[in-house]
PASEBA-1860 file (N, C-alpha, C; in nm, 3 decimals):
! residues 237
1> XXXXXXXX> 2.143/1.237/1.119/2.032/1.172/1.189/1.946/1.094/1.092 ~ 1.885/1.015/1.135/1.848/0.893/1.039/1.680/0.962/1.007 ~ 1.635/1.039/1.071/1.506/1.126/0.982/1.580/1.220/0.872 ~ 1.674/1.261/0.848/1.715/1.312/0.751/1.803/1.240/0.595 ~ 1.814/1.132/0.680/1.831/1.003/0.573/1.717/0.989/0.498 ~ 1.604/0.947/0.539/1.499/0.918/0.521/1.409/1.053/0.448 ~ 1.459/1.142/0.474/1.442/1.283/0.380/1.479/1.314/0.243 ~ 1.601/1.268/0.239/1.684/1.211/0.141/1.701/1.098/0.067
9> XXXXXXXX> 1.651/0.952/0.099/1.602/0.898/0.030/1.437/0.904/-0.056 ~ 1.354/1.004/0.043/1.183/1.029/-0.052/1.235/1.131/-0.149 ~ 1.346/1.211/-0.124/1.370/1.305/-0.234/1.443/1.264/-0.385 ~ 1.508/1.155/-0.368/1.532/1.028/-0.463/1.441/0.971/-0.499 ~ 1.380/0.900/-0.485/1.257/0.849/-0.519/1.130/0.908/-0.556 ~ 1.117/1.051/-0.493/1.029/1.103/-0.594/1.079/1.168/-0.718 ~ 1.201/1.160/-0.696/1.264/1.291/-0.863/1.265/1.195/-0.960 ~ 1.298/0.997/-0.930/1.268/0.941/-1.039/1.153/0.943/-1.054
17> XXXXXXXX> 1.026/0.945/-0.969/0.910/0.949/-1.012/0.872/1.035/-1.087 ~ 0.907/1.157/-1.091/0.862/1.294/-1.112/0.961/1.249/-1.296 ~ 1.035/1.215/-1.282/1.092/1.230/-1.433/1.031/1.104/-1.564 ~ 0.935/1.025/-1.464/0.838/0.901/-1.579/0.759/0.990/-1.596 ~ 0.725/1.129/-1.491/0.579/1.197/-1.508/0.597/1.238/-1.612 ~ 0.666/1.295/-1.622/0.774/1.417/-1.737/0.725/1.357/-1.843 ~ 0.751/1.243/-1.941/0.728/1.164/-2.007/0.615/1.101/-2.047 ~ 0.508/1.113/-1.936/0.385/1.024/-1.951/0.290/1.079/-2.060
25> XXXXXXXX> 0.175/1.001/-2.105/0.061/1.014/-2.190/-0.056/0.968/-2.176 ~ -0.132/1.029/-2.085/-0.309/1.038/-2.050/-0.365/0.929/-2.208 ~ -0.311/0.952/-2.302/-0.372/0.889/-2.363/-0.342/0.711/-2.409 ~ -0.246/0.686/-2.314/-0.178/0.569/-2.343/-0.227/0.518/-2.248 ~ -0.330/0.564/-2.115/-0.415/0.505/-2.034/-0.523/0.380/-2.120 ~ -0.503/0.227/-2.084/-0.632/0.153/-2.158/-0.737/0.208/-2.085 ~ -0.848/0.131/-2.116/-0.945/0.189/-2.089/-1.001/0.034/-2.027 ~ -1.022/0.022/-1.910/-1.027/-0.086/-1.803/-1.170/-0.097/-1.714
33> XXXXXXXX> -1.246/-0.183/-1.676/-1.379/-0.157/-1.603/-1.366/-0.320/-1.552 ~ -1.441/-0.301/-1.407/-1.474/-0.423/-1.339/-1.525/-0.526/-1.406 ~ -1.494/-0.667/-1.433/-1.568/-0.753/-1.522/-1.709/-0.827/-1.410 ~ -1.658/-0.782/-1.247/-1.722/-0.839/-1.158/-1.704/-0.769/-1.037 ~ -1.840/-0.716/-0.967/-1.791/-0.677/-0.847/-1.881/-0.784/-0.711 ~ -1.844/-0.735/-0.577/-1.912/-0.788/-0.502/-1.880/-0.768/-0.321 ~ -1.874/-0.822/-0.223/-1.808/-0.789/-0.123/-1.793/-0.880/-0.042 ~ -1.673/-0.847/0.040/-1.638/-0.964/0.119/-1.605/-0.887/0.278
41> XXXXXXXX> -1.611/-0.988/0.368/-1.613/-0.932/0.516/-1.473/-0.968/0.585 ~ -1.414/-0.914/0.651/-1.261/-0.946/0.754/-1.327/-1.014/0.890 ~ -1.213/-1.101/0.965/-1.267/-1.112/1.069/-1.296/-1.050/1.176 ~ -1.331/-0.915/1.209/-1.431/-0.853/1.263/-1.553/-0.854/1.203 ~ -1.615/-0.832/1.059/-1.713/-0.819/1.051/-1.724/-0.724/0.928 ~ -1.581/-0.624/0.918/-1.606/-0.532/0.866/-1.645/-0.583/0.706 ~ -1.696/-0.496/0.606/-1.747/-0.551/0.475/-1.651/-0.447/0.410 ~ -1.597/-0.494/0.282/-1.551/-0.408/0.202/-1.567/-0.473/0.042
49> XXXXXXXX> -1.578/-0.392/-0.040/-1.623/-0.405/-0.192/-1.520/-0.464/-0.256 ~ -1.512/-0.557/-0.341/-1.433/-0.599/-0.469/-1.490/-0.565/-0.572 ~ -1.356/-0.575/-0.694/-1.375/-0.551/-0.813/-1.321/-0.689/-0.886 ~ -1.353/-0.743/-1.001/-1.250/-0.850/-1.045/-1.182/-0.740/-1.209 ~ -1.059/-0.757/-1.206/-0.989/-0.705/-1.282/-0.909/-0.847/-1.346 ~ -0.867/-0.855/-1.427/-0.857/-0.984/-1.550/-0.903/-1.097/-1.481 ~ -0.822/-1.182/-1.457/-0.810/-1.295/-1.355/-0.851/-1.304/-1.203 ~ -0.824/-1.186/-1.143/-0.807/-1.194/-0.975/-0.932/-1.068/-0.950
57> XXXXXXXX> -1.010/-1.116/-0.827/-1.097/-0.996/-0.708/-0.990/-0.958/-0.692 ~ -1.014/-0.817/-0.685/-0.929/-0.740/-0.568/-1.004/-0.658/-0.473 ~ -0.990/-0.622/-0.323/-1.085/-0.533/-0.236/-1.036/-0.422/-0.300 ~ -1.145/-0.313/-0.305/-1.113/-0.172/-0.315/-1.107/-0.079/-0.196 ~ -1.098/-0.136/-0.093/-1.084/-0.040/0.008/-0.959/-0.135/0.132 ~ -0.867/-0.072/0.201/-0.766/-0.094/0.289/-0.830/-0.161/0.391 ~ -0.766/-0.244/0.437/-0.769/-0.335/0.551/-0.826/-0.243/0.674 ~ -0.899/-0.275/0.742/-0.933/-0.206/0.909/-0.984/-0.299/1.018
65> XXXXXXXX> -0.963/-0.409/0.997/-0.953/-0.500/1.120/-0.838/-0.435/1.199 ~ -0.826/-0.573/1.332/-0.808/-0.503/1.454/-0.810/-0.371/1.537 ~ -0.791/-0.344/1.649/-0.746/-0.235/1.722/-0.694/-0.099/1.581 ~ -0.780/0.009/1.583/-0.703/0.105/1.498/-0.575/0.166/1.602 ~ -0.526/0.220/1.457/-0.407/0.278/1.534/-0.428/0.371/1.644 ~ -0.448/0.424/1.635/-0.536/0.575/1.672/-0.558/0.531/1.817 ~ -0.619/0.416/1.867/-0.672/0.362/1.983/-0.522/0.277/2.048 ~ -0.434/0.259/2.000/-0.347/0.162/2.077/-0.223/0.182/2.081
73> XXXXXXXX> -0.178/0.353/2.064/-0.086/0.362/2.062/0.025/0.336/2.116 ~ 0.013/0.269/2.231/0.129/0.229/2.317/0.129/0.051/2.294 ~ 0.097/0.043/2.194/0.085/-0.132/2.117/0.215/-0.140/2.093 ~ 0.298/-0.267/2.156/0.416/-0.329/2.211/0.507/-0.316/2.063 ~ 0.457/-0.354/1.947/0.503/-0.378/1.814/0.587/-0.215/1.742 ~ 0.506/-0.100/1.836/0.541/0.037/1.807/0.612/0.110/1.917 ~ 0.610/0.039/2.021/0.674/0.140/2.144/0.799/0.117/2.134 ~ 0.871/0.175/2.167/1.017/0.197/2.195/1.075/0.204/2.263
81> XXXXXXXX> 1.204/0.166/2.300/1.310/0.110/2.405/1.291/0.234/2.591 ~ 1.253/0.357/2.492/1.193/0.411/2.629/1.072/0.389/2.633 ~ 0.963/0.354/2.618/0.826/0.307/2.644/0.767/0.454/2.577 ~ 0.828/0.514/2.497/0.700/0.583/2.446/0.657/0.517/2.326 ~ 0.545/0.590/2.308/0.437/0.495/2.184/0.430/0.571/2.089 ~ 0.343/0.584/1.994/0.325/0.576/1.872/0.231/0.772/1.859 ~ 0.349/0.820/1.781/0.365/0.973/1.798/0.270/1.046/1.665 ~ 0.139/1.112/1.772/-0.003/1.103/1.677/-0.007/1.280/1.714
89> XXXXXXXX> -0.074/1.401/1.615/-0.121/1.540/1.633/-0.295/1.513/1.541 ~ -0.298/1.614/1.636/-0.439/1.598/1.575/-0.553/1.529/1.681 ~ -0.676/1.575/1.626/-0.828/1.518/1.710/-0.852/1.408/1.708 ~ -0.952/1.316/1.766/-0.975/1.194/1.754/-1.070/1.182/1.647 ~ -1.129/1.298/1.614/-1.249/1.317/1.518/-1.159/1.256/1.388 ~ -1.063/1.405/1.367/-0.936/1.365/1.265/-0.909/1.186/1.269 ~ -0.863/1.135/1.356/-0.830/1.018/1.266/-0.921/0.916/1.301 ~ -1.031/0.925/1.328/-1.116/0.832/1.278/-1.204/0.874/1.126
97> XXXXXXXX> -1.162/0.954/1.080/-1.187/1.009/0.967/-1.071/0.920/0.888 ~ -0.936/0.944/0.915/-0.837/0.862/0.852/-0.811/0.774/0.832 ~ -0.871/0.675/0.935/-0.939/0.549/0.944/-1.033/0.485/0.856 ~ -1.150/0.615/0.873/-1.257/0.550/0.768/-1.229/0.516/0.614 ~ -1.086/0.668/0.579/-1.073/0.629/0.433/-0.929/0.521/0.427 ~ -0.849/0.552/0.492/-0.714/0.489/0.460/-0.714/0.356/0.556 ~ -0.730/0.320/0.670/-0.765/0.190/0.720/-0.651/0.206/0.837 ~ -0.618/0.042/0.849/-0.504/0.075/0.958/-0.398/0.034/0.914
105> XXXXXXXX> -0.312/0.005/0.948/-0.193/-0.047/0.924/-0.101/-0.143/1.011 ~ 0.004/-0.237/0.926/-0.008/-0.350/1.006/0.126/-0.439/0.902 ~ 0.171/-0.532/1.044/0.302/-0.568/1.030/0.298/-0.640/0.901 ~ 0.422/-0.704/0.839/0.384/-0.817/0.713/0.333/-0.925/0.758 ~ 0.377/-0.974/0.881/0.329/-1.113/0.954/0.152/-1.103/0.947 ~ 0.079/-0.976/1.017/-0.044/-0.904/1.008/-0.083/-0.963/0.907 ~ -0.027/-0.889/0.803/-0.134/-0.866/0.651/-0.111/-1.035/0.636 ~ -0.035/-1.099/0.640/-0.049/-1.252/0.576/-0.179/-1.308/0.648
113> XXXXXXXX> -0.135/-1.298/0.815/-0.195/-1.387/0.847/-0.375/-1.298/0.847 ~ -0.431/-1.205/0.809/-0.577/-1.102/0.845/-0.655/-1.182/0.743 ~ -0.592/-1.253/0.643/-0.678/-1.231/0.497/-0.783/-1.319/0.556 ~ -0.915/-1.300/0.475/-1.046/-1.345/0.463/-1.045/-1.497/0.413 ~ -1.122/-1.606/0.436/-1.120/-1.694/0.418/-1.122/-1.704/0.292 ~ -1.014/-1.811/0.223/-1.054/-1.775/0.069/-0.976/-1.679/-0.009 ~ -0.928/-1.581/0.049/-0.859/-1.453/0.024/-0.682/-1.479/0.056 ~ -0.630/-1.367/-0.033/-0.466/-1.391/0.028/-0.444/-1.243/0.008
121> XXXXXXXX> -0.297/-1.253/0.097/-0.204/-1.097/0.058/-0.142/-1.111/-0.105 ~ -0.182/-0.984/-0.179/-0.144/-1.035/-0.308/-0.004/-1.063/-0.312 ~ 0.079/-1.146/-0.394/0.204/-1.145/-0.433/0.286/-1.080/-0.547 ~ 0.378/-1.066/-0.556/0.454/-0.976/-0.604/0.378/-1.055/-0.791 ~ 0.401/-1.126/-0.780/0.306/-1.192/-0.928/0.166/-1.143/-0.943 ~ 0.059/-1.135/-0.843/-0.070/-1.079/-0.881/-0.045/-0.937/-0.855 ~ 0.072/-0.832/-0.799/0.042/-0.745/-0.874/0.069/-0.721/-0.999 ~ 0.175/-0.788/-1.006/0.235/-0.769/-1.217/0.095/-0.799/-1.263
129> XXXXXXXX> 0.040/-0.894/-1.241/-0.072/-0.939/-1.347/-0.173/-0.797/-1.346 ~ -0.185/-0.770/-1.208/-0.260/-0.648/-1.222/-0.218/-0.512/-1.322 ~ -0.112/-0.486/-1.317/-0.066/-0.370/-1.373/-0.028/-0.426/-1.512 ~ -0.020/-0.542/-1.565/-0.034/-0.560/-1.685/-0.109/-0.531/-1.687 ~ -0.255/-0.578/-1.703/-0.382/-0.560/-1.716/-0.371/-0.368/-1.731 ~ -0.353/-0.284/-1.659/-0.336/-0.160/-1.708/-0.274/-0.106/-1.711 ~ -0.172/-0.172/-1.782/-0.079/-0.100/-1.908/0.059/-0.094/-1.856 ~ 0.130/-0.143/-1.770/0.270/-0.199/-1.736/0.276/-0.284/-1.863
137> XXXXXXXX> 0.432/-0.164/-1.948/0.434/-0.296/-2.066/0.504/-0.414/-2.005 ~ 0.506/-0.534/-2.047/0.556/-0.659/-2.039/0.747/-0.654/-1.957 ~ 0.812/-0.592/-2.030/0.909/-0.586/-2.019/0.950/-0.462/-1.925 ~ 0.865/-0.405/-1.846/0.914/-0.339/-1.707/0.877/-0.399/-1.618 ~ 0.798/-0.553/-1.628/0.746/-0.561/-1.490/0.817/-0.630/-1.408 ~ 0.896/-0.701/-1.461/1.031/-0.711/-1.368/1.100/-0.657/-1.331 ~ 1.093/-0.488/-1.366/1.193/-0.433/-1.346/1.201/-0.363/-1.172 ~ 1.312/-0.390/-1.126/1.237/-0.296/-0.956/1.260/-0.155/-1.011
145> XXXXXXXX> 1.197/-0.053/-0.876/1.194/0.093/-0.904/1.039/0.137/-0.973 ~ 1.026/0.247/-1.013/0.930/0.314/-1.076/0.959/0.225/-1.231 ~ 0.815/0.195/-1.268/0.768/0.165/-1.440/0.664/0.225/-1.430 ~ 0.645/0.319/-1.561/0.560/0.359/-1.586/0.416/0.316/-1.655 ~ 0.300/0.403/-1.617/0.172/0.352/-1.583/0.151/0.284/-1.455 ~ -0.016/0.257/-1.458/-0.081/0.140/-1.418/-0.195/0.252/-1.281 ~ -0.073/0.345/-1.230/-0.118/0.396/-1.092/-0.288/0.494/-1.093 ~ -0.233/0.556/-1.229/-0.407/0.640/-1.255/-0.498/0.548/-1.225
153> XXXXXXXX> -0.526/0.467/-1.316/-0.622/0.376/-1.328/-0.632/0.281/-1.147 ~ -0.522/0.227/-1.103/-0.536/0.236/-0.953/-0.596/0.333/-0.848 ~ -0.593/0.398/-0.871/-0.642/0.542/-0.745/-0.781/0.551/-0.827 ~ -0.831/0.519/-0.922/-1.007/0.546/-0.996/-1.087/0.474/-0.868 ~ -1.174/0.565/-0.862/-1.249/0.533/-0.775/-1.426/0.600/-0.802 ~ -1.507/0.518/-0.813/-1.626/0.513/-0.853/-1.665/0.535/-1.074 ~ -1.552/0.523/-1.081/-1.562/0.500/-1.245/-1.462/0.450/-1.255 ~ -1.392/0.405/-1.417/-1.278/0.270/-1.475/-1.290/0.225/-1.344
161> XXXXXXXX> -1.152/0.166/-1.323/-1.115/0.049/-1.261/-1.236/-0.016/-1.095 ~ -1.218/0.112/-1.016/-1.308/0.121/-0.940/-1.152/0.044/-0.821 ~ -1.080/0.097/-0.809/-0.939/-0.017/-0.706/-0.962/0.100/-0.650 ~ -0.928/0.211/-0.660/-0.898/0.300/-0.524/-0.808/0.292/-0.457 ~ -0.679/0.234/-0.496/-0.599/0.258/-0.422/-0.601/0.425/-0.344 ~ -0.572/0.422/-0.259/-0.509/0.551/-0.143/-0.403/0.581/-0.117 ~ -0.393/0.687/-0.089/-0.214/0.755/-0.016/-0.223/0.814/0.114 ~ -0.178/0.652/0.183/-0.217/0.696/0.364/-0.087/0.662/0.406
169> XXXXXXXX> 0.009/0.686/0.330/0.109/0.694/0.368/0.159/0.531/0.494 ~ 0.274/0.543/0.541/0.263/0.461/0.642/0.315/0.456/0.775 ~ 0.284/0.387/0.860/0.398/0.465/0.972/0.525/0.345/0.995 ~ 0.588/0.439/1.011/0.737/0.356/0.995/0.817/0.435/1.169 ~ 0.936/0.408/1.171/1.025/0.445/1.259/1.102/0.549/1.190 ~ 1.027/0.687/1.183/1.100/0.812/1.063/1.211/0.911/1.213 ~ 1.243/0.839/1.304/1.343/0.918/1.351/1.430/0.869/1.428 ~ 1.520/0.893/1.517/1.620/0.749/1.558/1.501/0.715/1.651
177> XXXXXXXX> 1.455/0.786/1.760/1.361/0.685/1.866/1.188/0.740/1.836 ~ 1.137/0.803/1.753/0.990/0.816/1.710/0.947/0.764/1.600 ~ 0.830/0.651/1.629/0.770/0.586/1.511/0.598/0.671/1.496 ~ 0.588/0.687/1.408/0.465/0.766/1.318/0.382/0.764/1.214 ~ 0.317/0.837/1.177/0.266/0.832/1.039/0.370/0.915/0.954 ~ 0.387/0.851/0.806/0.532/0.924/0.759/0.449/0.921/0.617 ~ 0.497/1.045/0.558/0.420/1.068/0.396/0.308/1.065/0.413 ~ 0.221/1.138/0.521/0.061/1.132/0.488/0.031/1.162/0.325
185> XXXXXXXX> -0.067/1.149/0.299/-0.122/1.152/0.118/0.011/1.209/0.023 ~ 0.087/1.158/0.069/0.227/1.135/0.003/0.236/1.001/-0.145 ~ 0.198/0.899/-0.064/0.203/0.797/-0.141/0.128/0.663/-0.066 ~ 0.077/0.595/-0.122/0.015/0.479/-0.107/0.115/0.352/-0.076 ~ 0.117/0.269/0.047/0.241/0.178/0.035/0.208/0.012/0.085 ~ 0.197/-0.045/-0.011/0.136/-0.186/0.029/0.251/-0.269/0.010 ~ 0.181/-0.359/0.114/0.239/-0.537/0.115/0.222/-0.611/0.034 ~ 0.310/-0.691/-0.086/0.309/-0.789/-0.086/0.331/-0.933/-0.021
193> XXXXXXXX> 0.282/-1.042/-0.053/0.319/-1.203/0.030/0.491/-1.209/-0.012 ~ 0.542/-1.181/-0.121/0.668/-1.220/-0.135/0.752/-1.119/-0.066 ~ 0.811/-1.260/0.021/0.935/-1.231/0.096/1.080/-1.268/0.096 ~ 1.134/-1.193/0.115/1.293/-1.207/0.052/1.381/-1.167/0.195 ~ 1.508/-1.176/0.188/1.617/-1.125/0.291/1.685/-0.995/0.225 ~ 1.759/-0.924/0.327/1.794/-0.796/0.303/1.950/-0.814/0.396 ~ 2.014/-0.854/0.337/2.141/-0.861/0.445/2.120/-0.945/0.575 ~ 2.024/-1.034/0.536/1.982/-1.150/0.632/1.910/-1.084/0.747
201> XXXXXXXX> 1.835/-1.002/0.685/1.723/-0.937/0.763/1.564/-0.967/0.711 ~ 1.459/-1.022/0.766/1.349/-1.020/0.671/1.322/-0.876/0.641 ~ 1.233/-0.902/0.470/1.217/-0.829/0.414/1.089/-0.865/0.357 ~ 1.016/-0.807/0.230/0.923/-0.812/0.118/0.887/-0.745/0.004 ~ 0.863/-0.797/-0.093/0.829/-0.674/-0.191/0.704/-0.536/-0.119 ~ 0.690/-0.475/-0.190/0.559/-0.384/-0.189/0.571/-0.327/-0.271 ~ 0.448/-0.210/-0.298/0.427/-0.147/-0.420/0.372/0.017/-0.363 ~ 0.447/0.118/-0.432/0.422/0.266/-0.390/0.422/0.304/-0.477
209> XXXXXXXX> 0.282/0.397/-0.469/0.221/0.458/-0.580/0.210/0.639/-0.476 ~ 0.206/0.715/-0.587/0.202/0.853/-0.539/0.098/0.920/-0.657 ~ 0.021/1.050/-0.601/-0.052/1.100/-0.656/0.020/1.185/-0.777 ~ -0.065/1.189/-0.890/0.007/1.273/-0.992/0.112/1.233/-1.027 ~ 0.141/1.068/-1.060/0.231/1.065/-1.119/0.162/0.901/-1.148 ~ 0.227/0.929/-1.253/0.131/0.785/-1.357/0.246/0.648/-1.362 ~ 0.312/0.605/-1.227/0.384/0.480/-1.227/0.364/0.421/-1.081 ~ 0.432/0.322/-1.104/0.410/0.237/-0.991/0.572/0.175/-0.909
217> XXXXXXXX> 0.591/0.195/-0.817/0.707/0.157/-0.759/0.763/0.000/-0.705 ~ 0.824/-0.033/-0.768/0.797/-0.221/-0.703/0.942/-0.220/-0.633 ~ 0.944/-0.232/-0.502/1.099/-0.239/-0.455/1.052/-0.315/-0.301 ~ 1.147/-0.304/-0.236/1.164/-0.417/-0.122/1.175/-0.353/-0.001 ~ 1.101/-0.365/0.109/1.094/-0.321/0.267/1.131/-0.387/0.343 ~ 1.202/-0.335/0.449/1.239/-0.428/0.575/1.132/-0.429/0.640 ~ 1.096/-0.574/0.740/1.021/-0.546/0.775/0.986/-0.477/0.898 ~ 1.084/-0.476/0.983/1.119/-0.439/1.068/1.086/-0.273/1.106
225> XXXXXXXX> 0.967/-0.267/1.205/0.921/-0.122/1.240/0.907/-0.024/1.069 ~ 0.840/-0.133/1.011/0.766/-0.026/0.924/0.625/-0.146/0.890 ~ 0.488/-0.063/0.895/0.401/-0.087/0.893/0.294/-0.043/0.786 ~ 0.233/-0.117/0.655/0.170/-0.056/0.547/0.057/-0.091/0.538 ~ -0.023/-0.086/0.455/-0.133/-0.043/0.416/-0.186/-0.232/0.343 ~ -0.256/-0.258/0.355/-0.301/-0.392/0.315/-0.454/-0.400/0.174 ~ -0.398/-0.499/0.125/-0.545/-0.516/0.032/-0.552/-0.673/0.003 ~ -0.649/-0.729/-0.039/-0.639/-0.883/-0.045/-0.666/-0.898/-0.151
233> XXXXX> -0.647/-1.025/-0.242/-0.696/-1.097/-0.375/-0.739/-1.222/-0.345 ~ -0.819/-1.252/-0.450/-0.858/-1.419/-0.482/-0.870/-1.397/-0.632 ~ -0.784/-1.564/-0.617/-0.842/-1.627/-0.816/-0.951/-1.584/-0.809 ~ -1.004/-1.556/-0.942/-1.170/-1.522/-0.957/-1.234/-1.622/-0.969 ~ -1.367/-1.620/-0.926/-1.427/-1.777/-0.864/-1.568/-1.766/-0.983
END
């Protein structure tokens, strides 16, 4: 069954993660701080904080425009061939709590087209630049898969970096006919703008980061019924 595929591929992917951990050094962390902060609004209204890190703003907090999940579960993009919708446990208290920290989530078409005037979905290039900046040496950042570093200093939140990345996991289609939230505080899973084919299927980069483990994952998603986590950049102005 294809949820047990999918069991089996996070169990791959975290054992390479788990074996850069093996290896890592707290002290090979640079030592990184906002050169600029400030905030910018989505089109609802909502406000969220930037940081500028070398070259580029980045928001420190996840996308939450439109309809949350939580409220629309039977939203056409998630329902399924029998008309059920989008498979949620828990209070409403609960995930508007999940909301407040992790945001919503949303197709690749979404994240391109949400950004703020001025603003873009980063590309597979402004994140390298980013994770150069802390401490992706030169010569992994092409590499796909886990390279080590960059992710500590990502998840800092109210001291260094101040990015905050999160691990709100994402909801994908984790069973043959139920789509969900999959890896809650599992791992963090964003969109990049660069898009590629997959056996002549659209696709895109993204980037997954997991707690307690000091790398960063750069590999490629279909886009198809899986839905992630968004953040925006601008050149620094």
């Amino acid at each position: 069954m294809k949820i047990f595929k999918n069991i089996y591929i996070w169990a791959i992917v975290l054992a390479g993660a788990l074996s850069l951990a093996a290896c890592s050094d707290d002290d090979d962390q640079p030592s990184v701080s906002p050169i600029s902060t400030g905030t910018v609004s989505d089109k609802d209204g909502n406000e969220y904080k930037w940081v500028r890190i070398g070259n580029l703003d980045w928001m420190t907090e996840n996308l939450r425009c439109d309809d949350p999940f939580y409220e629309d579960v039977y939203n056409p993009k998630w329902t399924n061939k029998f008309g059920d919708g989008l498979v949620l446990t828990g209070t409403l208290e609960d995930w508007q709590k999940w909301y407040a920290e992790f945001g919503n989530y949303y197709t690749w078409e979404e994240a391109v087209a949400n950004a703020p005037e001025g603003w873009r979905l980063p590309t597979d290039d402004d994140f390298k630049a980013l994770e150069r900046e802390l401490g992706i040496k030169q010569g992994d950042l092409d590499k796909d898969g886990w390279r080590k570093g960059a992710s500590n200093l990502m998840a800092q939140n109210g001291e260094g970096t101040c990015l905050h990345f999160v691990f709100g996991g994402e909801i994908c289609n984790y069973s043959y006919s139920q789509i969900g939230l999959y890896h809650q505080y599992d791992y963090g899973y964003y969109w990049t703008a660069t898009d590629v084919e997959v056996n002549k299927e659209p696709a895109a980069y993204a980037r997954m980061i997991t707690p307690g483990i000091d790398a960063v994952n750069r590999l490629v998603v279909l886009q198809e019924k899986h839905y992630l986590s968004v953040r925006y950049v601008r050149d620094a102005q």
